[in-house]
C-alpha positions in Angstrom: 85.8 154.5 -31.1 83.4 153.7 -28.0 84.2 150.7 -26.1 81.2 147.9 -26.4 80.0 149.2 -22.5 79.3 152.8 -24.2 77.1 151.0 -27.0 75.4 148.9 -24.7 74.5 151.9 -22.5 73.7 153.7 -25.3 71.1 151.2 -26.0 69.5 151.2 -23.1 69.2 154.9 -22.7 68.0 155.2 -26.6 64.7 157.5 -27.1 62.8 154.7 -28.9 62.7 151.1 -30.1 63.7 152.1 -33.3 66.7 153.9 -32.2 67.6 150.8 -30.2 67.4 148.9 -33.1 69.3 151.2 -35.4 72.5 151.5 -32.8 72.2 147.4 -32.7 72.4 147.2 -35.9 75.1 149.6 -36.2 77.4 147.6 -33.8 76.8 144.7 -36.1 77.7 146.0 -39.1 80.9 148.0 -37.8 82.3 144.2 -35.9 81.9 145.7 -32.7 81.5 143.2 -30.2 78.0 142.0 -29.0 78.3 141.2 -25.3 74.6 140.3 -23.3 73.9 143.5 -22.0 73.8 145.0 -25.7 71.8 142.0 -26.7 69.2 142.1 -23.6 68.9 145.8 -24.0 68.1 145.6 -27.6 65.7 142.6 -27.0 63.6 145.2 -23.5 63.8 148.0 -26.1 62.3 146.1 -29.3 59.9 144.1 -27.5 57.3 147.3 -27.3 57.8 147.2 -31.3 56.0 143.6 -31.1 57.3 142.8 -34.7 57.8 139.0 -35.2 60.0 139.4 -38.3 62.3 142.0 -36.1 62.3 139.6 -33.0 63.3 136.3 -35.4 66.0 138.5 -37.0 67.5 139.0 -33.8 66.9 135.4 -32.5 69.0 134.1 -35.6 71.3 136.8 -34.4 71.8 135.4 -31.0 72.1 132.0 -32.2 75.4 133.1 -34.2 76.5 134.8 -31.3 76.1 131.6 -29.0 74.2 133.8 -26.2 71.5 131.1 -26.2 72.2 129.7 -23.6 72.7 132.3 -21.8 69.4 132.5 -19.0 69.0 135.8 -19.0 69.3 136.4 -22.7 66.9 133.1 -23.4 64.3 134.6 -21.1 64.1 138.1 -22.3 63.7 136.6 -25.7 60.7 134.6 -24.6 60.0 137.8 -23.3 59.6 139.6 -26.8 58.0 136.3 -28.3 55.4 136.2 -25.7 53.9 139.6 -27.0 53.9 138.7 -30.9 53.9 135.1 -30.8 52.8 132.4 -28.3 53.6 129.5 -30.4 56.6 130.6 -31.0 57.0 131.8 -27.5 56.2 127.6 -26.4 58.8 126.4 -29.0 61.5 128.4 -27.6 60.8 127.8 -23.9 60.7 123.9 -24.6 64.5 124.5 -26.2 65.9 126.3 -23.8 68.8 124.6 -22.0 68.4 126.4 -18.6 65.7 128.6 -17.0 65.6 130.6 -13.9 62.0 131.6 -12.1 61.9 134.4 -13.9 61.1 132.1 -17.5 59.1 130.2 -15.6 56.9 133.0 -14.8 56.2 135.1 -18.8 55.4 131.6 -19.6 52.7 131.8 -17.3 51.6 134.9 -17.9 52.3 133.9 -21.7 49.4 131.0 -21.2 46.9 133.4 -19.3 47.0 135.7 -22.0 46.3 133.0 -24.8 43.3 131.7 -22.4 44.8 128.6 -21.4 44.3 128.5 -17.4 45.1 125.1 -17.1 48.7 125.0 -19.0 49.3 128.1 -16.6 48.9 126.1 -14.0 51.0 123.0 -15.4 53.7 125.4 -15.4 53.0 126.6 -12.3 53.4 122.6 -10.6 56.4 121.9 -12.5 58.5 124.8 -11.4 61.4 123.9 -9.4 61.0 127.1 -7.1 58.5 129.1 -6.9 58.4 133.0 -5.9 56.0 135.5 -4.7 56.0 136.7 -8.2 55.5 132.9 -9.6 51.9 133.1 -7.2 50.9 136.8 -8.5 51.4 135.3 -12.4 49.3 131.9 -11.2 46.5 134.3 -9.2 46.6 137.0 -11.8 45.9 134.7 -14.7 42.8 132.9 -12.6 41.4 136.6 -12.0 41.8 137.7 -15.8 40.1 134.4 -16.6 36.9 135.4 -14.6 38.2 132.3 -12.4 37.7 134.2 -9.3 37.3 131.2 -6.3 40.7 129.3 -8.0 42.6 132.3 -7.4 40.8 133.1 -4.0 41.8 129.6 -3.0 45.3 129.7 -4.4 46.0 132.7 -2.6 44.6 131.3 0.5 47.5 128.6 -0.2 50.4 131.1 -0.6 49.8 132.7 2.6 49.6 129.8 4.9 51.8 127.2 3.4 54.0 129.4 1.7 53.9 132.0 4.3 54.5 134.8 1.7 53.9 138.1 2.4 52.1 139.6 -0.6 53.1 143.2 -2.6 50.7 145.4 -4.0 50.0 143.9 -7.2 49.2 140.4 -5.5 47.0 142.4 -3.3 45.3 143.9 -6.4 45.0 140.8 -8.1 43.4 139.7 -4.7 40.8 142.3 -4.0 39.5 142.1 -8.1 38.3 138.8 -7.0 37.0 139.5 -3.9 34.6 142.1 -5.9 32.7 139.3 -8.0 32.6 136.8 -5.3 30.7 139.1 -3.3 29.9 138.3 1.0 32.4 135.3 0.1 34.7 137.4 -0.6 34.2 140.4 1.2 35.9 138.9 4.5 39.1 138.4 2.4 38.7 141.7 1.1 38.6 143.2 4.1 41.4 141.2 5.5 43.4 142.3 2.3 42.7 146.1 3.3 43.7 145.6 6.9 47.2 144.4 5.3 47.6 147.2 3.5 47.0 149.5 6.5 49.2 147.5 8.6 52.1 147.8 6.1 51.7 151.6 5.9 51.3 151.3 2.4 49.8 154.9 0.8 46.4 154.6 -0.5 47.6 155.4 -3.9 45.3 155.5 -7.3 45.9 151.7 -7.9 45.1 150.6 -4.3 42.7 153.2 -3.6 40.7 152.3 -7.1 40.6 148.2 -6.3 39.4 149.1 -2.8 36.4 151.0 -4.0 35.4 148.7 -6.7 36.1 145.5 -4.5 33.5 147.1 -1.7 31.2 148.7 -4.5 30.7 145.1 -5.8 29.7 143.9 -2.5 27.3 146.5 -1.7 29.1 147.8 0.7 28.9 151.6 -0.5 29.5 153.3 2.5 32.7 151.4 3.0 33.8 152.2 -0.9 32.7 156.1 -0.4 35.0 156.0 3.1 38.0 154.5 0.8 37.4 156.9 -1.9 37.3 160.1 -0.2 40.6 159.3 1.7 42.5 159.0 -2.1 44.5 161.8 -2.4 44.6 161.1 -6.2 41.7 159.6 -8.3 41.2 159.1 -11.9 38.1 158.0 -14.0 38.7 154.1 -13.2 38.2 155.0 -9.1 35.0 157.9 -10.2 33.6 155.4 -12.7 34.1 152.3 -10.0 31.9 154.2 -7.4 29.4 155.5 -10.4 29.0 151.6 -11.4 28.7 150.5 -7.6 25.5 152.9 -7.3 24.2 151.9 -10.0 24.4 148.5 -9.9 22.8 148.6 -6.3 19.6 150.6 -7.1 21.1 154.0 -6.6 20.7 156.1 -9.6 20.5 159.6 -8.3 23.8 158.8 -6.1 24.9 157.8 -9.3 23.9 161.0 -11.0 25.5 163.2 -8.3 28.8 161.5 -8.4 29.1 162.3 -11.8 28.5 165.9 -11.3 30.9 165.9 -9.3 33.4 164.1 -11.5 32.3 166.8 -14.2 33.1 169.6 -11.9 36.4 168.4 -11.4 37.8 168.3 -14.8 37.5 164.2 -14.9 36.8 163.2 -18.6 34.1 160.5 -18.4 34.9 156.9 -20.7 33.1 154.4 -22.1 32.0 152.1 -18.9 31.5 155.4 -17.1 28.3 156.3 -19.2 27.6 152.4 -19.1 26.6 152.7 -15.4 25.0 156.3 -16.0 22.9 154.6 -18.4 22.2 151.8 -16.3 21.7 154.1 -13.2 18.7 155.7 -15.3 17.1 152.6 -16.2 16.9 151.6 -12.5 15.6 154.6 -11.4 13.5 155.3 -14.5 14.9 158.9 -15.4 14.4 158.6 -19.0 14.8 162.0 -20.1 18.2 162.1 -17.8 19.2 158.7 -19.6 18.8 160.5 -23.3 20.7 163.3 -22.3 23.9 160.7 -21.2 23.5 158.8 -24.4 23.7 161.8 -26.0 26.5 162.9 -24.5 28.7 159.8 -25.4 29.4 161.5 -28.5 29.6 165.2 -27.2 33.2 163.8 -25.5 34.6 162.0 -28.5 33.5 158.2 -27.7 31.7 155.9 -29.3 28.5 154.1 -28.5 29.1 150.3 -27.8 26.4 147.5 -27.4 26.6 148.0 -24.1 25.1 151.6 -24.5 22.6 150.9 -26.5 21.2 147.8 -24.7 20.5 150.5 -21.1 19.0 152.8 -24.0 16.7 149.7 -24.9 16.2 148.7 -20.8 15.5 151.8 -19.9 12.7 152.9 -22.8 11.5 149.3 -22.0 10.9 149.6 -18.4 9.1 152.9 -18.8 6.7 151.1 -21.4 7.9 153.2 -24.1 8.7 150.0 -26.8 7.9 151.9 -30.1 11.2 153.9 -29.2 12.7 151.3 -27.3 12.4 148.9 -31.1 13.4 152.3 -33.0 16.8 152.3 -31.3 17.5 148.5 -32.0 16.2 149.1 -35.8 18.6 152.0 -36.2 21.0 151.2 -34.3 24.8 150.8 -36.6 25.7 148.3 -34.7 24.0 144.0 -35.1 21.5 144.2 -32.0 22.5 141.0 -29.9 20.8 138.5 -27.5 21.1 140.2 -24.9 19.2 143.3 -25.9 16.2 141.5 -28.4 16.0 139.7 -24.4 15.1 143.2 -22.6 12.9 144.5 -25.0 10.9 141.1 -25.3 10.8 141.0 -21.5 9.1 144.1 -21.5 6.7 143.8 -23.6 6.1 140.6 -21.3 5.9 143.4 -18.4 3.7 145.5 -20.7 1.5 142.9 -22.5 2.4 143.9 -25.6 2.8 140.7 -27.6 2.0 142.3 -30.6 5.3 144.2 -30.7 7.0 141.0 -29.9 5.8 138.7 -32.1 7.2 140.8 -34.9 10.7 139.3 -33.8 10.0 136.5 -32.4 11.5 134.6 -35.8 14.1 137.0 -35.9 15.2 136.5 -32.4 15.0 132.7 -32.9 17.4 132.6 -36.1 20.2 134.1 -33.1 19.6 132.0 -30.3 22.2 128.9 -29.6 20.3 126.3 -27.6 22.8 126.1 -25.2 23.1 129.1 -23.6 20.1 131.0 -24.9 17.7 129.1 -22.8 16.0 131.9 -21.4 14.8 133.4 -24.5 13.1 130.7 -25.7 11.1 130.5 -22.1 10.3 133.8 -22.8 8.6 133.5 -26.0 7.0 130.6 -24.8 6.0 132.5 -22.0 4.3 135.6 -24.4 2.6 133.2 -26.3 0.7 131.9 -23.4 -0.1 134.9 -22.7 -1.8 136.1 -25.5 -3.8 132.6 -25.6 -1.3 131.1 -28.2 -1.2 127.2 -26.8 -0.3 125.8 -30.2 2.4 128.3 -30.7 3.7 127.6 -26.9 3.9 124.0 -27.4 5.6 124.1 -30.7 8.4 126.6 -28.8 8.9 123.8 -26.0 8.7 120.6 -28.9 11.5 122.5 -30.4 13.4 123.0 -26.9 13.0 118.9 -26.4 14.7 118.8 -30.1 17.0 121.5 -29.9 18.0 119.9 -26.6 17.8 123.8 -24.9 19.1 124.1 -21.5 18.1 127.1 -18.9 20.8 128.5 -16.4 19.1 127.4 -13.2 17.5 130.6 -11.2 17.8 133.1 -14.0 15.0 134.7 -15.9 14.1 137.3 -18.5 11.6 138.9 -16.4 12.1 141.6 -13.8 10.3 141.9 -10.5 8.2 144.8 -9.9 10.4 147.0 -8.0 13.3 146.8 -10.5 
C-alpha cells in the first residue's frame, strides 16, 4: 500500500480536479491518513472546479480532521470559497483562529472582486504586516474599480514610505492607471518604464502590451509604436492596444494599416479590436471601410456587441446618412441603449433633421434616468429650439426642474466640427 506522501503527491500531480477529488476521496474511504499536504493539494486542485457543494463537503471534512486551525489549510480554503462564495468566504475568515499575510491578502482580492473598495481597504489597515503582495492586492483592486488616482496615490506611498521595490505585476497594475489618468499620469508612467529598463527586465507580452496601451491612452503614439516594435512577442491585446490608441486620437487610416498588418500576420482580430476599427471609421468618415469591418465581425466567428453597433450608428450619423443610421437601431437584435439613441439624436442636431428625431423623442425619454442622463434631455431641448418648438422646449426643462435632472459639467451630445 502507498505511504500517505505517495497519495498526497499523487494529488498534486493529478491530470484534473476531478481526478484530485476522486484520489481524495479514495484515501478517505480506504482510512488512509489525511495529513495537510493531501488536504491543501486537494483544496489548489478543486478550487478551479468552483463548486460550493464540493468545497463545503470538504470544509466539514477538515473540521473532523481538526486541520482548521491549521494557517495554511484555513487560507487555501478561503482560497476556494473566495471563487464560489464571498459570503461564505467573510464567514470563514472572521472564524479563523490564526492568519498569516497571505489570508489577509485573497480577502482583499476577495472584496475587490465583489466591488467593495472600501472593505478592501479596511483589510488592508488592519493587517498586522503588510507585503509587497499585500500593496499589489490594495493597488490592483483600486485599478479594477476604475479608481485610478487612489491606486496612483497608494502606490506613490509604497515606494517612499515603504520603500518596496515593485515586481512586474505591481508594475502592470501601475501603468493601467497611468493610461486613464492621462499627462497626470504619464510622468509616473514613464518613471514605471524606466524601472523596468533599469531592472533588465525583458519586454515580454504582459509588459510590452501595458506599455503600449499606457502611452496610447496618453497620446503619446510615437512612444507606444517605439515600445511595440521592440516586443519580440505580441498578441491581439498589444495589436488591438495600438489599433484603439489610433483611433481614439483621430487616426483612422493608421488604424486601418495596423490592422493589415495584424491580418498579414496570422493575428485573429476580437471583439474590442473591431470596436476601435469601427470607431477609427467613424472619425475619419470611411463609411464604406466601416461596413466592410462590421461585416466582418461575423466572418471570424464573433458576435456584434452594443458597442459595435453604436460606431455603426456614429459613423452613418456623422456622414448624414440617418435613414440607415435609424435602420440599424430598428433592426438591431440587441435593446438599443442611451448611449446610441444619444449619437443618432446628436446628429440629426448636426444635420437639422428634427423630423427624424422627433420620432423618438418619447421613446428615448421612457429610458432616460434623471440622474445621469442629463445630457439627453439638453439635447432634445436643444432640437426643439431648433425647429421653433418653444412650448415643447420649456415643457423638456419644467420636467428637468421636476425630475430634478442633473448634467455632468463640460460634457455634451454635440460634436465639434472637425470630429
Amino acid at each position: 500500500m502507498r505511504g500517505f506522501n505517495s497519495w498526497s503527491l499523487a494529488i498534486k500531480d493529478a491530470a484534473s480536479p476531478n481526478k484530485a477529488l476522486i484520489l481524495y476521496t479514495h484515501m478517505q474511504r480506504q482510512s488512509i491518513p489525511l495529513d495537510s499536504y493531501s488536504i491543501l493539494f486537494t483544496l489548489k486542485s478543486c478550487t478551479q472546479l468552483k463548486n460550493i457543494t464540493v468545497i463545503q463537503h470538504l470544509h466539514t471534512h477538515i473540521l473532523k480532521l481538526g486541520f482548521n486551525t491549521h494557517v495554511y489549510v484555513g487560507t487555501s480554503l478561503l482560497n476556494a470559497y473566495a471563487g464560489t462564495s464571498f459570503e461564505a468566504a467573510c464567514h470563514l475568515f472572521d472564524e479563523m483562529p490564526e492568519r498569516n499575510t497571505v489570508t489577509w491578502n485573497t480577502m482583499i482580492t476577495c472584496h475587490s472582486r465583489s466591488k467593495d473598495v472600501e472593505k478592501a481597504r479596511l483589510v488592508f489597515e488592519q493587517m498586522p504586516r503588510r507585503d509587497l503582495a499585500s500593496w499589489s492586492a490594495m493597488i490592483t483592486a483600486y485599478m479594477n474599480n476604475a479608481r485610478w488616482n487612489e491606486g496612483l496615490m497608494l502606490f506613490r506611498e509604497m515606494m517612499v514610505s515603504e520603500k518596496l521595490k515593485p515586481d512586474q505585476l505591481t508594475l502592470g497594475s501601475v501603468l493601467v492607471g497611468c493610461g486613464h489618468v492621462r499627462l497626470a499620469g504619464l510622468v509616473l508612467g514613464e518613471s514605471a518604464h524606466g524601472y523596468s529598463l533599469k531592472n533588465g527586465w525583458e519586454m515580454n507580452v504582459e509588459l510590452g502590451t501595458v506599455l503600449v496601451d499606457m502611452y496610447a491612452k496618453c497620446g503619446f503614439l510615437k512612444y507606444a509604436r517605439v515600445v511595440f516594435d521592440m516586443m519580440q512577442e505580441k498578441n491581439v491585446v498589444s495589436w488591438t492596444a495600438l489599433i484603439c490608441g489610433y483611433a481614439q486620437h483621430g487616426y483612422g487610416e493608421e488604424a486601418l494599416s495596423m490592422f493589415g498588418t495584424m491580418e498579414g500576420m496570422g493575428v485573429r482580430p476580437n471583439e474590442l479590436t473591431f470596436t476601435g476599427l469601427l470607431s477609427a471609421c467613424a472619425q475619419a468618415g470611411l463609411v464604406e471601410e466601416g461596413r466592410r469591418f462590421f461585416g466582418m465581425i461575423k466572418e471570424y466567428g464573433l458576435k456584434p456587441g452594443i458597442q459595435h453597433y453604436g460606431c455603426v450608428v456614429d459613423l452613418l450619423g456623422k456622414a448624414g446618412r440617418l435613414g440607415e443610421a435609424y435602420e440599424i437601431i430598428s433592426t438591431m437584435p440587441l435593446e438599443p441603449n442611451v448611449i446610441l439613441w444619444g449619437s443618432f439624436l446628436s446628429s440629426c442636431k448636426v444635420h437639422k433633421q428634427f423630423k427624424r428625431a422627433e420620432r423618438v423623442f418619447d421613446r428615448v425619454l421612457r429610458m432616460v434616468r434623471p440622474d445621469c442622463n442629463g445630457g439627453i434631455y439638453t439635447l432634445i431641448c436643444d432640437l426643439y429650439v431648433l425647429a421653433d418648438k418653444w412650448d415643447e422646449a420649456e415643457r423638456i426643462r419644467k420636467l428637468m426642474v421636476n425630475q430634478n435632472v442633473r448634467k455632468a459639467r463640460g460634457s455634451s451630445f454635440i460634436r465639434s466640427g472637425t470630429a
